[in-house]
KOLZA-256034 format. One record per residue (C-alpha): x, y, z; residue number from 0. Coordinates in steps of 0.02 Angstrom, whole numbers, always signed. Layout:
BEGIN
<<X,Y,Z>,NUM>
...
***
This chain:
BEGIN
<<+3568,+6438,+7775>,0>
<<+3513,+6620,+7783>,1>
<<+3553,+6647,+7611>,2>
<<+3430,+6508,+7545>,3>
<<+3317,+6558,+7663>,4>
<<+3320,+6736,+7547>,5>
<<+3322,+6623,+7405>,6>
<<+3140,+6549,+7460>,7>
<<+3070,+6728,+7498>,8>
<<+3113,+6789,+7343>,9>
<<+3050,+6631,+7238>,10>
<<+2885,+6662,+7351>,11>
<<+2868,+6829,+7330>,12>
<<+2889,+6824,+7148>,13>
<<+2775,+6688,+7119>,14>
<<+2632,+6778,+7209>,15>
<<+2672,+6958,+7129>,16>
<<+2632,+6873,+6968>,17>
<<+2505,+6770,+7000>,18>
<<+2435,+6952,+7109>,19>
<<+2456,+7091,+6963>,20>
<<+2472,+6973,+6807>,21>
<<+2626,+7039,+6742>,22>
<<+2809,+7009,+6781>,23>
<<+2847,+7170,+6773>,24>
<<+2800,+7229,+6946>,25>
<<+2872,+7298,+7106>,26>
<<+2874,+7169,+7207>,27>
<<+2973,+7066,+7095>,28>
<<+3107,+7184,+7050>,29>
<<+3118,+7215,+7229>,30>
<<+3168,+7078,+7284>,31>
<<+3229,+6978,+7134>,32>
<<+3361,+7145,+7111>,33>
<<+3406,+7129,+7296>,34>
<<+3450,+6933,+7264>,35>
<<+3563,+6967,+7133>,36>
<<+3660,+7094,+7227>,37>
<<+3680,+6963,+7360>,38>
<<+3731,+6848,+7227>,39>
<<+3860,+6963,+7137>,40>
<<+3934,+6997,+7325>,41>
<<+3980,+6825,+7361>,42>
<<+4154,+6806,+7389>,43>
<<+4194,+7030,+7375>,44>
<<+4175,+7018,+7552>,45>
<<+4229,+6942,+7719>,46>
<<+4107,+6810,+7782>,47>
<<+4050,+6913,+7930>,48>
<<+4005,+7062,+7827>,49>
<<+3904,+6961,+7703>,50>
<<+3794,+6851,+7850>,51>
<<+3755,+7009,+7919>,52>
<<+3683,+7107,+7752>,53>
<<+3588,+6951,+7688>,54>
<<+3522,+6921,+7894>,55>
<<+3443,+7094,+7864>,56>
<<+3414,+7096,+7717>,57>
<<+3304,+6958,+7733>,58>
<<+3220,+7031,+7888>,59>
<<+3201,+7211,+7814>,60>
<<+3128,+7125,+7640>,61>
<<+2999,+7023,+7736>,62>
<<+2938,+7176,+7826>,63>
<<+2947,+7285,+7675>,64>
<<+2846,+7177,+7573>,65>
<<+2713,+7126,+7692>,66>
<<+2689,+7293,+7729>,67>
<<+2664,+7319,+7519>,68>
<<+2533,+7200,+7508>,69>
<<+2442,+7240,+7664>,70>
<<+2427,+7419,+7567>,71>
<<+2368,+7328,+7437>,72>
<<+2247,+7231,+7495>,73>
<<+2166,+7342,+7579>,74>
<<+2145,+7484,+7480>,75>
<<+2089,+7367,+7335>,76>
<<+2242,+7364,+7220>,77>
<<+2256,+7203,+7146>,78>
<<+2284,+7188,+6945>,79>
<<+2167,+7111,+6813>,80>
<<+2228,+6989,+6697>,81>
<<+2169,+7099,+6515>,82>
<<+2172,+7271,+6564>,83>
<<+2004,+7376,+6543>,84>
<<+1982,+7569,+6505>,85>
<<+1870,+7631,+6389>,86>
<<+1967,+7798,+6381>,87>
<<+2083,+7833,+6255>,88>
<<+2219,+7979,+6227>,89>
<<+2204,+8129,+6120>,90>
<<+2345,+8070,+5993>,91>
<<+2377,+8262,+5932>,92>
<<+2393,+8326,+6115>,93>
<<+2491,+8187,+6175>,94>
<<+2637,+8228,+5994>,95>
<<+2634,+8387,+6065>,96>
<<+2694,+8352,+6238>,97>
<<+2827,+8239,+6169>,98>
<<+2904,+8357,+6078>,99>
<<+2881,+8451,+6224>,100>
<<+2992,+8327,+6322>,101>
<<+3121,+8325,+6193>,102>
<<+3141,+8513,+6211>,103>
<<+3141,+8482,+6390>,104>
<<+3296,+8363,+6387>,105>
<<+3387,+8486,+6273>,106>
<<+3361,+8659,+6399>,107>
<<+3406,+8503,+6553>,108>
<<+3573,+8427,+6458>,109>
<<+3588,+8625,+6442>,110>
<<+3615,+8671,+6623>,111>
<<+3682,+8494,+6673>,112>
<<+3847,+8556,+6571>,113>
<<+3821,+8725,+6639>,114>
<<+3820,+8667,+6822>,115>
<<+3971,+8549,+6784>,116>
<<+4070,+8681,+6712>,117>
<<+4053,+8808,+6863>,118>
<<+4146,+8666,+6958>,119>
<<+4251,+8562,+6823>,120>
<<+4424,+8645,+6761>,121>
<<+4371,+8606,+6571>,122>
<<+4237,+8511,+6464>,123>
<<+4366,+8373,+6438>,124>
<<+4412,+8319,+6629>,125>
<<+4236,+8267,+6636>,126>
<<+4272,+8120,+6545>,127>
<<+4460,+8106,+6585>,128>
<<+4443,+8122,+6761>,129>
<<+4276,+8114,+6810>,130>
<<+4278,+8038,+6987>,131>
<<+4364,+8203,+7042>,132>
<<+4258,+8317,+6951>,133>
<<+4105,+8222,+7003>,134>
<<+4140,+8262,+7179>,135>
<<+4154,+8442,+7160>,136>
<<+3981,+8442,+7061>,137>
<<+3877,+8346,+7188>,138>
<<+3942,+8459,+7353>,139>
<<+3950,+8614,+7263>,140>
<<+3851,+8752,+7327>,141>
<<+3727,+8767,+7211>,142>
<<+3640,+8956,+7114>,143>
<<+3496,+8945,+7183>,144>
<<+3401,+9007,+7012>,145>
<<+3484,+8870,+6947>,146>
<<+3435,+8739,+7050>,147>
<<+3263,+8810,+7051>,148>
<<+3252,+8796,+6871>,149>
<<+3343,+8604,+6872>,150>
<<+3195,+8564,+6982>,151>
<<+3063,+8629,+6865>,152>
<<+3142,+8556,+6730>,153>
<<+3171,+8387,+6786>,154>
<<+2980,+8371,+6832>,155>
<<+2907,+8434,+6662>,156>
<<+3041,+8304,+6611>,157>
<<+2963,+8154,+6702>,158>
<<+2780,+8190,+6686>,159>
<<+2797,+8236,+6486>,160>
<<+2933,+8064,+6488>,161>
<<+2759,+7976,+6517>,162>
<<+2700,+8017,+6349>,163>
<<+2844,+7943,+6245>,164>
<<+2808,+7752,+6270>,165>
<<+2609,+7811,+6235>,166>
<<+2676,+7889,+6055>,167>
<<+2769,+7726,+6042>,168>
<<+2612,+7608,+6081>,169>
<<+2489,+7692,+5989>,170>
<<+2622,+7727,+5832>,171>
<<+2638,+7913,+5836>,172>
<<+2701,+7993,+5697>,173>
<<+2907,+8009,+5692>,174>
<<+2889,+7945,+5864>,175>
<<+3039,+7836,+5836>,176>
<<+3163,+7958,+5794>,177>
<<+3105,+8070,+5932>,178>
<<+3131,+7949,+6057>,179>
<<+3309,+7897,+5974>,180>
<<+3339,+8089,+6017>,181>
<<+3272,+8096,+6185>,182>
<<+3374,+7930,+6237>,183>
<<+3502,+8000,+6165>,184>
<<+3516,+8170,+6242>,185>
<<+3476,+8083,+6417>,186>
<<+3614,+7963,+6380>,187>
<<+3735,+8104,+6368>,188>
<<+3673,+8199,+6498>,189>
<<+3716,+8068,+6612>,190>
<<+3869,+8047,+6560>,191>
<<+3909,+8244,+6569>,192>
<<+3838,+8231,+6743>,193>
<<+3936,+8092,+6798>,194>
<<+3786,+7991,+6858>,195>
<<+3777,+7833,+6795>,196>
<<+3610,+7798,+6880>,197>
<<+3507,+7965,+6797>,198>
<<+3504,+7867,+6621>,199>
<<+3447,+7676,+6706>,200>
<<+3311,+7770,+6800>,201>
<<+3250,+7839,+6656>,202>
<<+3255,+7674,+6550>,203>
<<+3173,+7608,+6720>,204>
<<+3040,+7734,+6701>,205>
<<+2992,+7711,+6516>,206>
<<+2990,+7549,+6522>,207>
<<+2860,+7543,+6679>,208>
<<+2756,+7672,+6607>,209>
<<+2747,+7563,+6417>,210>
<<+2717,+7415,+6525>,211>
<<+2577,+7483,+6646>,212>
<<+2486,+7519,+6493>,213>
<<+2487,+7344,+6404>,214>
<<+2314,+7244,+6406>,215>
<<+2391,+7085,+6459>,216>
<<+2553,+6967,+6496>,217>
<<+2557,+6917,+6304>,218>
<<+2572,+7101,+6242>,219>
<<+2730,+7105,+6378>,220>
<<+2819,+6996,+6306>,221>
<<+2814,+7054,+6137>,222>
<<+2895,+7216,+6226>,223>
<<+3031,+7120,+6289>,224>
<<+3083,+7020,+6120>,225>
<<+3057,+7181,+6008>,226>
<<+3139,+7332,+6123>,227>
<<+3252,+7215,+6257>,228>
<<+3398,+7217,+6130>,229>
<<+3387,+7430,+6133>,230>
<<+3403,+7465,+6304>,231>
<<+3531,+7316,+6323>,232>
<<+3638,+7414,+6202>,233>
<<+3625,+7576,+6281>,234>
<<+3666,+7507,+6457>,235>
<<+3820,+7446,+6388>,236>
<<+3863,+7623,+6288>,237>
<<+3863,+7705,+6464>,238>
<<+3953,+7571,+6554>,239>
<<+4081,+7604,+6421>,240>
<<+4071,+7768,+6457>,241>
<<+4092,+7774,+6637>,242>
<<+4260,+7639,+6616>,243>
<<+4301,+7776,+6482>,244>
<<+4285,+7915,+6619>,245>
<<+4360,+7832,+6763>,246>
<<+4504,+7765,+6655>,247>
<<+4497,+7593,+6734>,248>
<<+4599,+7513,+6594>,249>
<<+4750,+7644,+6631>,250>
<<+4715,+7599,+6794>,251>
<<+4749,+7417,+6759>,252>
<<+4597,+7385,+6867>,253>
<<+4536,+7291,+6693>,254>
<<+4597,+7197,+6561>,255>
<<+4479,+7276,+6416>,256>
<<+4341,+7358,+6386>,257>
<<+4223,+7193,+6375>,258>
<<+4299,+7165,+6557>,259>
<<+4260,+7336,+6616>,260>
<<+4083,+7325,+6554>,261>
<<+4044,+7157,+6660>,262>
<<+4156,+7234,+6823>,263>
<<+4058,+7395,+6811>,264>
<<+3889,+7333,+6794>,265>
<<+3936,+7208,+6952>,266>
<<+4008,+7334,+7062>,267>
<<+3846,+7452,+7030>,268>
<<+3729,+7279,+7103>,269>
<<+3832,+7239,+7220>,270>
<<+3959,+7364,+7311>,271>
<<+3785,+7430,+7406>,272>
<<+3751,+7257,+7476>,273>
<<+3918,+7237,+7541>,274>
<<+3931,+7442,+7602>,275>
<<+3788,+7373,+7695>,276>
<<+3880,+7217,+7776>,277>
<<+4018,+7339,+7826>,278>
<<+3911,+7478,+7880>,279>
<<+3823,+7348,+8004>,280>
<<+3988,+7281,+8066>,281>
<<+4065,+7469,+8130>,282>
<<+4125,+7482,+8286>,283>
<<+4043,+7664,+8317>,284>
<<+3904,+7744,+8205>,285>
<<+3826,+7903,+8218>,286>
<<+3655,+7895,+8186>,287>
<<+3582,+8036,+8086>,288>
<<+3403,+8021,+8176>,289>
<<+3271,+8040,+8022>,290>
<<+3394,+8174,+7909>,291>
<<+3433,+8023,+7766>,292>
<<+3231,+7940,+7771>,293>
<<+3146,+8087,+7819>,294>
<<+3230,+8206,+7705>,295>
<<+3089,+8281,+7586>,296>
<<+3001,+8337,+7720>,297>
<<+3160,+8421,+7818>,298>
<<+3218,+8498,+7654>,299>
<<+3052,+8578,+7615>,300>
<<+3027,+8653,+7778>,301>
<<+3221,+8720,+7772>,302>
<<+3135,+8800,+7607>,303>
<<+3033,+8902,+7723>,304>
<<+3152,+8946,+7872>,305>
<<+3133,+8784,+7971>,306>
<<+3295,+8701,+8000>,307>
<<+3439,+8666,+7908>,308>
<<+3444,+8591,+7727>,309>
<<+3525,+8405,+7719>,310>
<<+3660,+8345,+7577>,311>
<<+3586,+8222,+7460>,312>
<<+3762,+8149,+7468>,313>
<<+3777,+8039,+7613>,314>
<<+3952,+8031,+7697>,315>
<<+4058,+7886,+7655>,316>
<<+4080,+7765,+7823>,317>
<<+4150,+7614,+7763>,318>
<<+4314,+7567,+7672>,319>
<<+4203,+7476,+7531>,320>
<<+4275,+7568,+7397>,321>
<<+4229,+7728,+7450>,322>
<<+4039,+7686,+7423>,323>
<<+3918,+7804,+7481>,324>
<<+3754,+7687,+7455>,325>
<<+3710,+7552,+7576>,326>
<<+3541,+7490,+7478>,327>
<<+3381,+7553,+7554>,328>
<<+3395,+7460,+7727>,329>
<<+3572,+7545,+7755>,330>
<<+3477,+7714,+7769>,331>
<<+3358,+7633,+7889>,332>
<<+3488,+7600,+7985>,333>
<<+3600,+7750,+7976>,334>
<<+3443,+7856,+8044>,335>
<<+3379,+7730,+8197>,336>
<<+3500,+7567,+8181>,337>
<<+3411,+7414,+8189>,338>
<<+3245,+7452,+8262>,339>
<<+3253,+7566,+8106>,340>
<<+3268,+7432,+7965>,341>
<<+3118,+7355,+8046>,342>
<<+2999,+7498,+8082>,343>
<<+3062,+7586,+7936>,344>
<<+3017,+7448,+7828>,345>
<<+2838,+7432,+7861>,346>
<<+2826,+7608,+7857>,347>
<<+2898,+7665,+7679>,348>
<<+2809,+7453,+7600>,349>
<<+2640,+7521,+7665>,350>
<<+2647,+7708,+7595>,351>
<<+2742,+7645,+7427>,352>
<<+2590,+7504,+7413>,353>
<<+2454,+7651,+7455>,354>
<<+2524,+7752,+7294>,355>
<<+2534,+7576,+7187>,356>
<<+2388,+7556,+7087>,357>
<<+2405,+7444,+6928>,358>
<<+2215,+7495,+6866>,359>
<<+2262,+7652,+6829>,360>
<<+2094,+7675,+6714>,361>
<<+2256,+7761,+6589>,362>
<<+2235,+7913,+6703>,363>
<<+2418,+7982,+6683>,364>
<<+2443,+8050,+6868>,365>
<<+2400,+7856,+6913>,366>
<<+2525,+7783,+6778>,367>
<<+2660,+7904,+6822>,368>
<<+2657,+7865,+6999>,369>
<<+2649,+7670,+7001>,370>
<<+2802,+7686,+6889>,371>
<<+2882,+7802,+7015>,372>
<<+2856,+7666,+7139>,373>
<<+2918,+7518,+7010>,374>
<<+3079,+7638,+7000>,375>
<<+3097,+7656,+7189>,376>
<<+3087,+7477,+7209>,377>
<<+3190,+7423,+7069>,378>
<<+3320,+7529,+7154>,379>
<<+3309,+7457,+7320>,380>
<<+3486,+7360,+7330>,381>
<<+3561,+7528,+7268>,382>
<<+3478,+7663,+7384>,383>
<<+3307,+7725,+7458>,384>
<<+3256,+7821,+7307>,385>
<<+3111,+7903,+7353>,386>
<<+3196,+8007,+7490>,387>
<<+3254,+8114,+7344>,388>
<<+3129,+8237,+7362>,389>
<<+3116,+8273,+7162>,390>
<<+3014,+8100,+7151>,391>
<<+2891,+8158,+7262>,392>
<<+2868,+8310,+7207>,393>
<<+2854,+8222,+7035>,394>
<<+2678,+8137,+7085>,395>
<<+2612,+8273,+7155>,396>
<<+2659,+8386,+7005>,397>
<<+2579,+8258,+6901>,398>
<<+2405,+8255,+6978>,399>
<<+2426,+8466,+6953>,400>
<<+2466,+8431,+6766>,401>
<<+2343,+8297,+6739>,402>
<<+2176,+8393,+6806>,403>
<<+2242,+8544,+6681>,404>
<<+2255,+8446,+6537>,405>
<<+2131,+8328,+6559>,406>
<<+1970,+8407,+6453>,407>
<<+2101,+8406,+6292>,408>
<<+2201,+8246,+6356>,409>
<<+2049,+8129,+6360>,410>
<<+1944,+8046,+6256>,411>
<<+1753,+7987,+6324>,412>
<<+1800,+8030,+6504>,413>
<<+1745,+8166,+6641>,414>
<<+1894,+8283,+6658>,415>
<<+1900,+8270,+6833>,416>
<<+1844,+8087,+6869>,417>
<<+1838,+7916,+6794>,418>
<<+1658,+7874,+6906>,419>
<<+1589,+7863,+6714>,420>
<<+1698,+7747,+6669>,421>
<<+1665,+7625,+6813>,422>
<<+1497,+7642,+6772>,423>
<<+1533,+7601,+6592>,424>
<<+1639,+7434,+6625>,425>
<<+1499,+7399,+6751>,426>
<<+1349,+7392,+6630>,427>
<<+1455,+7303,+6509>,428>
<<+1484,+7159,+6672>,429>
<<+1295,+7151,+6694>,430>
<<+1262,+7155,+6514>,431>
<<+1382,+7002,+6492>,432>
<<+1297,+6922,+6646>,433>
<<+1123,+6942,+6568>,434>
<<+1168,+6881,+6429>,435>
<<+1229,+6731,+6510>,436>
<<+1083,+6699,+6593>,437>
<<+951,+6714,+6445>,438>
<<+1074,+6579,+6367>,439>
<<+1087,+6469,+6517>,440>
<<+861,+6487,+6528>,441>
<<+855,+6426,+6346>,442>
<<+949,+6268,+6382>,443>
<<+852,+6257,+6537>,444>
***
């Protein structure tokens, strides 16, 4: 009963996402179509008591969550057009030049990924022979703090220059394709080297948001789909390969083949959170961590100035789900305030994720690379509460920096600091088309 009852929301939900932003692509319905399959993919991996209990809150958390969205939406006026306006275009010279700025970028960040490994793994080769071991070292090592300092910098001139790939790709840069075979590439690998399966799907995540967000209408997405689907399929399946490779699963005998591996991976990643979660909710004890998983950003930046203590981004590991570490975003709701947490929590992070969300973005790249920041987040949200890794947040704000310097060379027929002339442009073009309509309507009058 409860889990048809999360069947309905999500058919609900999806319907009115589409029918709200005109595109399928949004993040409402990854949200909670992502969440569904999890639950799906868990059926059976878990006793019956630990499932009820995920998909009971689950359902309650994902109401909450999402109302809370489109309240934020609502009211601050975010709704999506069906053929996407925006008079402003994108210097096509300035924006070549920041992609091959990204692709140096990934180079100098695959760079001290393998650096950082190394200070941790006993050679190059046990990264991919015995990863799961070396992978723990890397993540609670104690980091250089140059290092990490330059990691950080890196990964956000990484993510705001990322945004001008799929706008190379769209408006048919030159040698955009092989650049971005390179920069997939090089991320590819560096996830591998880093042991994080996740790094490369939030980047393909990412790209794809951004190359959506910028389509006129539902028709140009689906071209996308049919002409780059295939790609990214491929890829997913490279690093799934990978990681089986890695964790030597067929030595292991926990699969029969590679093919095997590929489909056990890919449903242990969807849904080894949900049921973490089931078990996490079932523990006899828990001690909650008060606000240090949710509230993170905000205690790690003011440990950056002397106030308190810096938290792990690795959580501990409470349950015996196969040593998992990620309870989907509700589980850190309710690891910091139980269940008054999953509730309050939800409606807190749907509201401030739907008061960043806005799909007429006017091609204003601080706008573009935030809504797909939030598409990512909730995309993730079976896996983990993304956007209490502070690097995303710092992201958008390092975006709006970047975007108000580069603006006067970035933009074509636009104010460098505001688009007020283009809403006055699309609004003498509506009361041109309504005058016209009129004189028409008087002559047949």
């Amino acid at each position: 009963m409860i889990f048809l009852t999360l069947l309905l929301l999500t058919i609900m939900f999806s319907i009115f996402s589409v029918a709200f932003y005109h595109r399928i692509w949004n993040p409402i319905l990854l949200f909670v179509v992502m969440l569904l399959i999890g639950v799906i993919l868990s059926i059976g991996e878990c006793s019956s008591k630990n499932f009820q209990a995920a998909v009971f809150w689950i359902v309650i958390g994902e109401m909450f969550f999402v109302i809370a969205f489109i309240c934020a939406q609502i009211i601050f006026k975010r709704r999506g057009t069906v053929n996407l306006f925006c008079p402003v275009a994108f210097n096509l010279k300035i924006v070549n030049m920041l992609v091959n700025l990204n692709l140096i970028v990934s180079i100098l960040a695959l760079f001290v990924g393998i650096y950082s490994v190394m200070q941790v793994a006993p050679n190059f080769i046990s990264i991919f022979t015995n990863s799961t071991y070396v992978r723990e070292l890397y993540l609670r090592r104690s980091g250089n703090t140059i290092i990490t300092i330059i990691g950080i910098f890196l990964s956000l001139n990484f993510f705001v220059t990322f945004c001008f790939v799929p706008i190379a790709l769209q408006y048919h840069v030159k040698k955009i394709v092989p650049k971005l075979t390179m920069i997939l590439l090089i991320r590819l690998f560096n996830s591998i080297v880093t042991m994080s399966k996740e790094a490369f799907i939030i980047d393909a995540i990412y790209f794809v948001s951004v190359y959506i967000l910028l389509l006129k209408d539902k028709k140009e997405e689906y071209k996308f789909y049919r002409k780059y689907g295939t790609v990214f399929g491929i890829l997913v399946i490279v690093l799934l390969i990978v990681i089986s490779f890695q964790r030597n699963y067929i030595g292991q005998r926990k699969y029969s083949g590679y093919g095997n591996a590929v489909l056990g991976t890919l449903r242990e990643y969807i849904s080894i959170p949900i049921e973490a979660f089931g078990a996490l909710l079932n523990l006899n004890s828990i001690e909650y961590t008060k606000g240090n998983l949710c509230f993170r950003p905000i205690i790690n930046i003011l440990s950056y100035i002397g106030i308190g203590e810096h938290v792990s981004i690795i959580q501990d590991v409470v349950t015996d789900v196969t040593s998992s570490n990620v309870y989907t975003l509700f589980g850190n709701m309710y690891r910091d305030f139980s269940y008054v947490g999953i509730v309050g929590l939800s409606i807190l992070f749907g509201f401030f994720l739907g008061t960043i969300y806005k799909s007429n973005h006017k091609n204003r790249i601080s706008r573009i690379i935030a809504d797909s920041i939030v598409i990512m987040v909730m995309f993730f949200g079976y896996y983990d509460l993304i956007i209490i890794q502070t690097v995303y947040l710092l992201v958008i704000v390092y975006a709006v920096i970047f975007d108000k310097i580069i603006a006067a060379k970035l933009y074509v027929n636009c104010d460098s600091f505001s688009f007020r002339k283009n809403s006055i442009i699309e609004q003498n073009i509506k009361n041109e088309e309504v005058k016209t309509f009129e004189t028409y309507s008087s002559k047949f009058n």
